[in-house]
C-alpha positions as CSV (number, residue, x, y, z in Angstrom):
1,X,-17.8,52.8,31.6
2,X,-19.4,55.4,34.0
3,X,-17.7,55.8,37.4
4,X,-20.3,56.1,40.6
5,X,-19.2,58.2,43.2
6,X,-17.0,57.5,45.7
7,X,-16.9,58.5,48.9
8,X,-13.8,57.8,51.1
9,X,-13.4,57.6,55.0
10,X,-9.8,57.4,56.5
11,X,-8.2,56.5,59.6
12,X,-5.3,59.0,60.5
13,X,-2.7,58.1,62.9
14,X,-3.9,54.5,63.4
15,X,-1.5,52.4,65.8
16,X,-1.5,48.7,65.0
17,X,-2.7,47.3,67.8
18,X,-2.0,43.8,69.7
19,X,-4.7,41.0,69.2
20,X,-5.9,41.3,72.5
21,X,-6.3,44.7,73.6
22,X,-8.3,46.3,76.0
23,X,-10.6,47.5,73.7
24,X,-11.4,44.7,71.5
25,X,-14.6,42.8,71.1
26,X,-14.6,39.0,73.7
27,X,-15.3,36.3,71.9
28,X,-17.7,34.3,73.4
29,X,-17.8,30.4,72.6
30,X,-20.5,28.0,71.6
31,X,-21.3,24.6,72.3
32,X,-20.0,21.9,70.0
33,X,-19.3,17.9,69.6
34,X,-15.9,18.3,70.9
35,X,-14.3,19.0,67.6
36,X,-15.1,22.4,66.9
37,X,-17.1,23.8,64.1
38,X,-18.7,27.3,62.9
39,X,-21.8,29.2,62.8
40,X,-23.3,31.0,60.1
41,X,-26.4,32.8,60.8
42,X,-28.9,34.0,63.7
43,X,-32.5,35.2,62.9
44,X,-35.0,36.9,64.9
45,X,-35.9,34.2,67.5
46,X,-32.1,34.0,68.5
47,X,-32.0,30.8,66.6
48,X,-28.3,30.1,65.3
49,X,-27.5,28.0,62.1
50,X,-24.3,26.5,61.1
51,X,-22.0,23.7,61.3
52,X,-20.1,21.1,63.7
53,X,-17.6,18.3,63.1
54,X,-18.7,15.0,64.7
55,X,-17.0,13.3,67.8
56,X,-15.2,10.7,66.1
57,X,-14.1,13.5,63.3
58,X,-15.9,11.7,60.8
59,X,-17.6,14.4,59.0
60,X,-18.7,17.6,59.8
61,X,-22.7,18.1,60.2
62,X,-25.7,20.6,60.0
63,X,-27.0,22.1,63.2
64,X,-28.9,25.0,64.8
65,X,-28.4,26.3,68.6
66,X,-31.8,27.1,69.8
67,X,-29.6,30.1,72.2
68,X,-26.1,30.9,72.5
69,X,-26.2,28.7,76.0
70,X,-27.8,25.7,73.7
71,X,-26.2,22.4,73.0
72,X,-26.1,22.3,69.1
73,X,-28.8,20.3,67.5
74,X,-28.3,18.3,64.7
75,X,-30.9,18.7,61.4
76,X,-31.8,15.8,59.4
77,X,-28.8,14.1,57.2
78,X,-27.2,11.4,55.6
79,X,-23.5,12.1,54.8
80,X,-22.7,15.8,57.1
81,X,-23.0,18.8,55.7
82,X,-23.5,22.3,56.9
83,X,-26.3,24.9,57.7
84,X,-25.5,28.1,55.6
85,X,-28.3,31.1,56.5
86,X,-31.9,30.6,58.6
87,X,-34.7,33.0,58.6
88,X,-37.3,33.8,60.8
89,X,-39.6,31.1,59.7
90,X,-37.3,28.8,60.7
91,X,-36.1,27.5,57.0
92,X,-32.7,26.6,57.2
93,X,-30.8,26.4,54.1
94,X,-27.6,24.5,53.4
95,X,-26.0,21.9,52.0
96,X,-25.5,17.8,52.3
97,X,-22.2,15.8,51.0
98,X,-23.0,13.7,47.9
99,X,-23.6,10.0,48.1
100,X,-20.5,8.3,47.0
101,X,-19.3,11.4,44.9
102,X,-17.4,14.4,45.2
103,X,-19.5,17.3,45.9
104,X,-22.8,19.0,47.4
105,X,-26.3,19.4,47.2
106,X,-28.2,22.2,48.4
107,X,-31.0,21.3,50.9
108,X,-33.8,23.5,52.3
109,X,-34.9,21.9,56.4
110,X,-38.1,23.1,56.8
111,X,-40.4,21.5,60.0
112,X,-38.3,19.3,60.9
113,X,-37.4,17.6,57.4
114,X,-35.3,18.2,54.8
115,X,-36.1,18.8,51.6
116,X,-33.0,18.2,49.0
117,X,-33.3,20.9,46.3
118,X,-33.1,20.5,42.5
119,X,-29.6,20.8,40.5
120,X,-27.9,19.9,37.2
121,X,-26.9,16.6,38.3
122,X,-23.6,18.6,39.6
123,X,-22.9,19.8,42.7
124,X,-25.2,22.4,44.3
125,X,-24.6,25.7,46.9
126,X,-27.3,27.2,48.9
127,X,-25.7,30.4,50.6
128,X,-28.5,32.0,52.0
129,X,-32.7,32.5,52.3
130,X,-34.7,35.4,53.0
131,X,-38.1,36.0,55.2
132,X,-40.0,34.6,51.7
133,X,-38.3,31.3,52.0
134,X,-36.4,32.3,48.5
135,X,-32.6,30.9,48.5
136,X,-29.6,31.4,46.8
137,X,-26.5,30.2,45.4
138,X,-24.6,27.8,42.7
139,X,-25.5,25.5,40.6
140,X,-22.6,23.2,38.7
141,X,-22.7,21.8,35.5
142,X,-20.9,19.0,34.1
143,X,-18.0,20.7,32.7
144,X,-17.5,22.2,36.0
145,X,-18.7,25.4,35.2
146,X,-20.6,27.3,38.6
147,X,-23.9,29.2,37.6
148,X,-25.8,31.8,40.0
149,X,-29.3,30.7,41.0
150,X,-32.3,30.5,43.2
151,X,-34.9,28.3,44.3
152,X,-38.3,30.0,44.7
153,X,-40.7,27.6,45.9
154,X,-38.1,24.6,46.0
155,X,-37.8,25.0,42.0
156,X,-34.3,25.6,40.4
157,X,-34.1,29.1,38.2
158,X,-30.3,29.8,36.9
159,X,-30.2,33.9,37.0
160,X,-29.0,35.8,34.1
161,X,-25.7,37.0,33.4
162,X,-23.6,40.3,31.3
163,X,-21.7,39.7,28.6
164,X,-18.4,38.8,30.0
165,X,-14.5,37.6,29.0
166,X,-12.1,35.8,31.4
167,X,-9.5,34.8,28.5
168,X,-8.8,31.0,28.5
169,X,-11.0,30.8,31.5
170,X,-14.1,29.9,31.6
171,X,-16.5,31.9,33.6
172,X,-18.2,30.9,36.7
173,X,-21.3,33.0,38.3
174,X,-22.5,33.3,42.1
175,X,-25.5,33.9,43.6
176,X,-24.5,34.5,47.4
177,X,-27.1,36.7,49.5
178,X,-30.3,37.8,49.4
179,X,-32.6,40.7,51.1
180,X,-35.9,40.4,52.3
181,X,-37.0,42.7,49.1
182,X,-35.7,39.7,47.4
183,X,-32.5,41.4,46.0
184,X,-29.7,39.5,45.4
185,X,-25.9,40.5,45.0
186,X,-23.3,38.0,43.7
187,X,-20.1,37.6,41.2
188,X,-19.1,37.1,37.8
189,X,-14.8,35.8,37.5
190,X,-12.7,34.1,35.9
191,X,-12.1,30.3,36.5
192,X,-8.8,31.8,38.8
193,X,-11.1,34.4,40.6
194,X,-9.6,37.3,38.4
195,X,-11.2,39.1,36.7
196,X,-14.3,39.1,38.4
197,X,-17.1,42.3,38.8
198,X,-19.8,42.1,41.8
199,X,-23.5,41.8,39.9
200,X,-27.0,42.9,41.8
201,X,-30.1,40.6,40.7
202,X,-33.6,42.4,40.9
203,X,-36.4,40.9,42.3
204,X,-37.4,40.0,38.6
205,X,-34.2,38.5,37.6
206,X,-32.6,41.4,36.1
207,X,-29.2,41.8,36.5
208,X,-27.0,44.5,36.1
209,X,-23.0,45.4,36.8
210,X,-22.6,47.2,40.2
211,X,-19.5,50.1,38.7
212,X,-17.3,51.7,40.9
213,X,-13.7,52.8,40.5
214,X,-12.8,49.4,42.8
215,X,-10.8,46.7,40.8
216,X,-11.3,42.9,41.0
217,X,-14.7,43.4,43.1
218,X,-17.1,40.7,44.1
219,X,-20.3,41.0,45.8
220,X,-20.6,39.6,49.1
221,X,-24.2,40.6,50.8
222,X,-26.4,43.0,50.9
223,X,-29.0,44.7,53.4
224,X,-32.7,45.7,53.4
225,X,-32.0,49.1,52.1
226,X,-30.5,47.6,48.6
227,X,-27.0,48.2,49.4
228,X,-24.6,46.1,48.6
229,X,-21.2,45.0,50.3
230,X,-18.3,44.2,47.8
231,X,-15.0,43.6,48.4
232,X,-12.2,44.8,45.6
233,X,-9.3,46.8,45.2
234,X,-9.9,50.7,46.2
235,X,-6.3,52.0,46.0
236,X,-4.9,50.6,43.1
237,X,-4.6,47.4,43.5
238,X,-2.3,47.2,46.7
239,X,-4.4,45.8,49.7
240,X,-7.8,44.3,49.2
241,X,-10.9,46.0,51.4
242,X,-14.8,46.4,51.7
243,X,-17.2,49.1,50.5
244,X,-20.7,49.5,50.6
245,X,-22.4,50.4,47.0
246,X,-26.0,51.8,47.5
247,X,-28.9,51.1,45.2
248,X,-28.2,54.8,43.8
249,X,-24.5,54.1,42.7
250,X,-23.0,56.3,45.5
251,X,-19.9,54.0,47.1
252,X,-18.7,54.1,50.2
253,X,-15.3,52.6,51.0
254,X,-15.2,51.6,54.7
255,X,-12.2,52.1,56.7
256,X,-8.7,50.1,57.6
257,X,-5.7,51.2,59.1
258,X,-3.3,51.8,56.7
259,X,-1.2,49.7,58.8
260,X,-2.5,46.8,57.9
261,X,-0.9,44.9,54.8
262,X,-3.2,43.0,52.4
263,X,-6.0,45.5,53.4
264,X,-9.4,43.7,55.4
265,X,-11.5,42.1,53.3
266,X,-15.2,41.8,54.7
267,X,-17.0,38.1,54.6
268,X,-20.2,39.1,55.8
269,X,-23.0,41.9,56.3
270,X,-26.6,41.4,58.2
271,X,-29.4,43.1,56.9
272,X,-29.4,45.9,59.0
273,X,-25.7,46.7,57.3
274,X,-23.3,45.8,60.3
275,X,-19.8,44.3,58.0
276,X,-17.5,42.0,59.3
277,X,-14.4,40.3,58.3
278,X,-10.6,40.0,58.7
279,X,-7.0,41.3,58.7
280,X,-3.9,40.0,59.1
281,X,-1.1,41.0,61.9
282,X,2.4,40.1,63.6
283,X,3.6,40.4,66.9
284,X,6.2,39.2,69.1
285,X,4.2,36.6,70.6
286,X,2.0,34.9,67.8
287,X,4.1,35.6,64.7
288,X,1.3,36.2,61.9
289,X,-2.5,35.7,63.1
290,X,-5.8,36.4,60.9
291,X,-8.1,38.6,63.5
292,X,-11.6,39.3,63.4
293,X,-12.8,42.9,62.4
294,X,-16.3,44.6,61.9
295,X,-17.5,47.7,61.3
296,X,-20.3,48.8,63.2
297,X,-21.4,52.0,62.0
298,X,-18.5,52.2,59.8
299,X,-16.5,52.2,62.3
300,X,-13.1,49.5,61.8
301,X,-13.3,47.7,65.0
302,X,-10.8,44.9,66.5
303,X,-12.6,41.5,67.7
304,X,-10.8,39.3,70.5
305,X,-8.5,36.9,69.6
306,X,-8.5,34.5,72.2
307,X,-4.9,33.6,74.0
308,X,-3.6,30.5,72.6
309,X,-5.5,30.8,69.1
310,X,-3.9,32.0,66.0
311,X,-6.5,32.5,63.6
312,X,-10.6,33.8,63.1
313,X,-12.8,33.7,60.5
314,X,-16.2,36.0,60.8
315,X,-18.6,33.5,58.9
316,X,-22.1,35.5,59.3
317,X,-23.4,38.7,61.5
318,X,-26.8,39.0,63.0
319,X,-29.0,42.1,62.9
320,X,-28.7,42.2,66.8
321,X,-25.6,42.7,66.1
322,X,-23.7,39.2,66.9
323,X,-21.0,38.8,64.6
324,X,-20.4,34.5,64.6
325,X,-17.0,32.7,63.5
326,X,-14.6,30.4,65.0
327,X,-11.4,30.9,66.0
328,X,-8.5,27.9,66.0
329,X,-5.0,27.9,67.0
330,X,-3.7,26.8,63.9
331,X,-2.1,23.4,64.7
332,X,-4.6,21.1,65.8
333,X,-6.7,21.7,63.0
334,X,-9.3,21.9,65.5
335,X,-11.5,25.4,65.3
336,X,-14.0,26.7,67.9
337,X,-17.2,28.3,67.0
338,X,-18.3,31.1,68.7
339,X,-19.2,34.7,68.2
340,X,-18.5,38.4,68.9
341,X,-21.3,40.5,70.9
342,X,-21.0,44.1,69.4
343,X,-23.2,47.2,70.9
344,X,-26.1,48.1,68.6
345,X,-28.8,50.3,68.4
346,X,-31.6,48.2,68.8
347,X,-34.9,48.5,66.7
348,X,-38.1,49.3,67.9
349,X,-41.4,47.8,66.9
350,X,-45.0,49.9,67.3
351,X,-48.4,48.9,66.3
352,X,-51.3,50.1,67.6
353,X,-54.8,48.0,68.4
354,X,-58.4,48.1,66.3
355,X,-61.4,46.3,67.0
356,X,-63.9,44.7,64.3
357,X,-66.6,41.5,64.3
358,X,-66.2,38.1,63.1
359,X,-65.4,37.7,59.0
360,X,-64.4,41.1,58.9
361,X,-61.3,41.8,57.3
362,X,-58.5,44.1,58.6
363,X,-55.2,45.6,58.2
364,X,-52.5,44.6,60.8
365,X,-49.9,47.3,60.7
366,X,-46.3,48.0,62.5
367,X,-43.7,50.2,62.0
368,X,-39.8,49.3,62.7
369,X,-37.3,52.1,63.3
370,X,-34.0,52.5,65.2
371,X,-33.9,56.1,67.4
372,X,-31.0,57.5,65.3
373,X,-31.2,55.1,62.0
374,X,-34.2,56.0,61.2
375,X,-37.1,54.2,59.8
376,X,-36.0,50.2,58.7
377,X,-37.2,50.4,55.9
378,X,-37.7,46.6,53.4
379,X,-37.6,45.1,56.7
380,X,-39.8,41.9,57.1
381,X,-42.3,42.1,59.8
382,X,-44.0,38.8,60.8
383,X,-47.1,38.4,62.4
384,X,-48.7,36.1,65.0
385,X,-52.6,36.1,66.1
386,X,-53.0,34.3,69.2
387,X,-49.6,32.5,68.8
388,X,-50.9,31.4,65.5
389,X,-48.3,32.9,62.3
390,X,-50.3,34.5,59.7
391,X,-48.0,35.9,57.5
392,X,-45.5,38.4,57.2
393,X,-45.0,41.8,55.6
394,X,-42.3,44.0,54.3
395,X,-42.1,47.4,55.8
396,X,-43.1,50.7,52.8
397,X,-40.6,53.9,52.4
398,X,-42.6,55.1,55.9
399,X,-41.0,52.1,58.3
400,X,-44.4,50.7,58.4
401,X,-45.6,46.7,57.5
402,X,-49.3,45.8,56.8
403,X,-50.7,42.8,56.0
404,X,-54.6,42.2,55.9
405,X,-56.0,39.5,58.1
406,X,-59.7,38.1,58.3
407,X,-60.9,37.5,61.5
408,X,-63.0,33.7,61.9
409,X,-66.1,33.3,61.8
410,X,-66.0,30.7,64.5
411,X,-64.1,32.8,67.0
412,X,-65.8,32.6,70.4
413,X,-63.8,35.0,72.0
414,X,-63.8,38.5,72.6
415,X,-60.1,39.6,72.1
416,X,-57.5,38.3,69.9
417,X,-53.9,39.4,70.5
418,X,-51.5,40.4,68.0
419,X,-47.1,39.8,67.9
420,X,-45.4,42.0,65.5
421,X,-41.7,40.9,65.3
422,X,-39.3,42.2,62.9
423,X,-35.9,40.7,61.7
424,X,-33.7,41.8,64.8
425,X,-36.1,40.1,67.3
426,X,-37.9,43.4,68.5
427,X,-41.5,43.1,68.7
428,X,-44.5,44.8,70.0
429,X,-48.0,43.3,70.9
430,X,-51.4,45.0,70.4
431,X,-54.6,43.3,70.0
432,X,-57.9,43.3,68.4
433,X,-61.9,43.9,70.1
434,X,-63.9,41.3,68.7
435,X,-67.1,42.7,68.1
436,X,-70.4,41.3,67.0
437,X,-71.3,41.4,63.7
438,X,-74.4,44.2,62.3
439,X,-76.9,43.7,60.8
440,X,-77.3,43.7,57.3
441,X,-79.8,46.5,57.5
442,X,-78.0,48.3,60.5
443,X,-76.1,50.2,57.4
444,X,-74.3,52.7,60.5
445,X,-73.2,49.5,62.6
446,X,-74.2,51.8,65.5
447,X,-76.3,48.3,67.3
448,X,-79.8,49.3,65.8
449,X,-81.8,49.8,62.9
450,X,-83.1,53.4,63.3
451,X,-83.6,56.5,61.3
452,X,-80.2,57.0,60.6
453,X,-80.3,53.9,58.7
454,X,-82.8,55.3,56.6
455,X,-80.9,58.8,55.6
456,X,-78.3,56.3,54.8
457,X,-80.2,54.3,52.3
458,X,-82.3,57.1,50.5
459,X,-79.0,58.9,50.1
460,X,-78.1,56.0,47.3
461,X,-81.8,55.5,46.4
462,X,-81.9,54.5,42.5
463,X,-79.9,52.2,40.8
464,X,-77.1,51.3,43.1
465,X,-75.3,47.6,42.3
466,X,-73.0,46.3,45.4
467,X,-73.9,49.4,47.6
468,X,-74.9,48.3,51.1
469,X,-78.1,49.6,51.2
470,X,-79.2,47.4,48.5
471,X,-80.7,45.0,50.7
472,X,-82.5,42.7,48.5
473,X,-79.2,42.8,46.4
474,X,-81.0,43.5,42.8
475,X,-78.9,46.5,41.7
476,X,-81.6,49.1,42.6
477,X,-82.1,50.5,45.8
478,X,-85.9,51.2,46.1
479,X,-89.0,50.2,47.9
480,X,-88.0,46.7,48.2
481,X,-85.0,47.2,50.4
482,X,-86.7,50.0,52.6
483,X,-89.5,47.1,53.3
484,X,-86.6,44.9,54.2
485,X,-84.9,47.4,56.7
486,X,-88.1,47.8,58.4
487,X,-88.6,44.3,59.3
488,X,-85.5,44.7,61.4
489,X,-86.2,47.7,63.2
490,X,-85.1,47.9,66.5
491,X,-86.1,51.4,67.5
């Protein structure tokens, strides 16, 4: 098999630090029931998405935290459950504990209600949705065998798989995060986790193999631009770590201290590409600890351990750049969720304002792009007129989203304004001049029927179906039609 390139960045002379040093990351705790719990997920609005366990420790439960200061609210449930990702519609997807049964079912809240999505009978995983409301994740059958899916438009679609031999294992497939392109990156393994190669889904369906020179690699995210995080074995097999594998092949192995045993594998990536995940340590004063790592910029970087906690867990990072977990001190059982507030370039929204009459139709347009980044480019873009949502976009190779918008008929007003907002909350407003509508005949639109109007009609005089100046609308432009402008002559 081919190798893709590989790129490799080290860290020389790396001291292993304490958990709690000056430089690391605070970690900044949210609201629960009392008994802890994790989030998973923020989207544009700030909105957060994850999971609490109840007061009386009963179960654990869906919620979303309208703002890091929120109280957690919980979403619509029978049994507990947990919310997995949450886009900027809104659509949280997740999953509910089975009635009387071992096992899940994957649930789409949407509005306020939730919406229990289709399965084998088994057990079902929904890991993640993008802007298009398209999710992802596992489907079980009943031999216990996990297939990769998604759900477009609530309906089940099991995603195809290679050719592939786990010997006396059977072989289990994962679907578990999907771009606003509608991309997806997942697994193929063994019933044991070994062997197992990190797949990339097309927007189609197709899959295909994602080859490097890593061993043991599965597919854990992947951002706007196509690129995909894996985790896997980069230097022969001895500590497990994180690369980044771009839609052209060309791998990129991100950095830990060679310090560190058993490597850091990453558990999460947003779609702007900020990684996050874990190592282990020792010290005089805990004795082994997990800690919280991300890599801004590719850049290995330490996140707080609190005092008194033991372990944390990254479980999802924003594209503002808020990497949330929980941490726990690894007695009680107990964990608290929270998250880690790293420095980010922020993206910046443009758009620009047009004016045009009632039942016209227009193109909205916005570009997204970060100072040094560049241009985000796949980025969604969504788009509100007058506080009303009217769709969203994804943004071309140029940074720029465009979605065409008719303008009512029955608008009485003379300005309408217009939100851009892409995935990392940035926005930008502009607005559009309502104009009257011409007159048929007023073929210039400059407010009369003159002489200009004329030139413009005899320039397509003859045979002429769907041009404006046939006025009459019989395919010929002719005497007929210049009879017709006449009538509404204004000068």
């Amino acid at each position: 098999m081919p190798t893709a390139p590989l790129a490799r960045v080290a860290l020389i002379g790396w001291a292993l630090l304490a958990p709690v040093a000056a430089a690391d990351v605070a970690f900044r705790p949210l609201a629960d029931f009392g008994r802890g719990g994790a989030p998973n997920d923020v989207n544009a609005d700030g909105v957060i998405a994850g999971t609490v366990r109840m007061a009386d420790d009963s179960t654990t439960v869906p919620v979303i935290w309208s703002t890091p200061q929120s109280n957690p609210i919980e979403l619509p449930n029978e049994r507990g459950g947990a919310a997995s990702a949450i886009n900027s519609n809104g659509q949280v997807a997740g999953f509910e504990f089975r009635d009387g049964a071992f096992g899940v079912k994957a649930v789409l809240w949407e509005s306020g209600e939730k919406f229990v999505l289709p399965d084998l009978g088994q057990s079902a995983y929904a890991y993640d949705i993008n802007e298009a409301g398209v999710i992802v994740g596992t489907v079980t059958t009943e031999n216990d065998e996990y297939l990769a899916c998604r759900w477009v438009n609530r309906q089940l679609e099991l995603l195809p798989v290679p050719a592939f031999t786990a010997e006396g294992q059977q072989v289990w497939s994962f679907a578990r995060s999907i771009n606003s392109e509608g991309v997806i990156t997942g697994s193929i393994q063994g019933l044991q986790g070994t062997p197992s190669i990190a797949l990339r889904w097309s927007p189609d369906g197709a899959v295909s193999e994602i080859v490097t020179d890593g061993l043991e690699t599965k597919g854990i995210s992947i951002d706007n631009g196509g690129s995909v995080l894996i985790n896997g074995y980069f230097d022969g097999g001895y500590s497990r770590g994180p690369a980044r594998v771009g839609r052209d092949g060309n791998t990129v192995v991100l950095p830990v201290p060679s310090e560190l045993f058993s490597g850091a594998p990453a558990t999460a990536m947003s779609r702007t590409g900020i990684v996050a995940g874990y190592c282990y340590g020792r010290d005089d004063e805990r004795g082994f600890f997990i800690q919280a790592v991300a890599w801004p910029n590719d850049e290995f970087t330490r996140l707080e351990l609190p005092a008194g906690m033991q372990w944390a867990f990254p479980t999802g990072v924003g594209n503002n750049g808020l990497v949330f977990g929980s941490v726990t001190d690894g007695v009680s059982g107990l964990s608290t969720p929270g998250y880690w507030a790293l420095r980010v370039e922020p993206s910046r929204v443009q758009a620009s304002g047009l004016s045009a009459a009632r039942g016209d139709t227009v193109q909205l347009s916005a570009s997204s792009a970060r100072t040094q980044a560049g241009r985000n480019i796949g980025h969604s873009i969504a788009v509100t007129v007058d506080g009303v949502r009217v769709g969203q976009a994804l943004t071309d190779g140029q940074g720029v989203a465009r979605l065409d918008y008719t303008i009512p008929t029955g608008f009485d007003g003379s300005r309408m304004t217009v939100r851009f907002t892409d995935e990392s909350g940035a926005s930008a407003i502009s607005s559009i001049e309502v104009t009257e509508p011409c007159l048929v005949a007023d073929l210039d639109c400059n407010g009369s029927v003159d002489s200009g109007d004329i030139a413009l009609l005899m320039v397509e005089f003859g045979p002429c179906a769907g041009c404006a100046g046939d006025l009459d609308a019989n395919g010929i432009i002719d005497f007929g039609d210049i009879a017709m402008l006449m009538l509404d002559w204004t000068t």
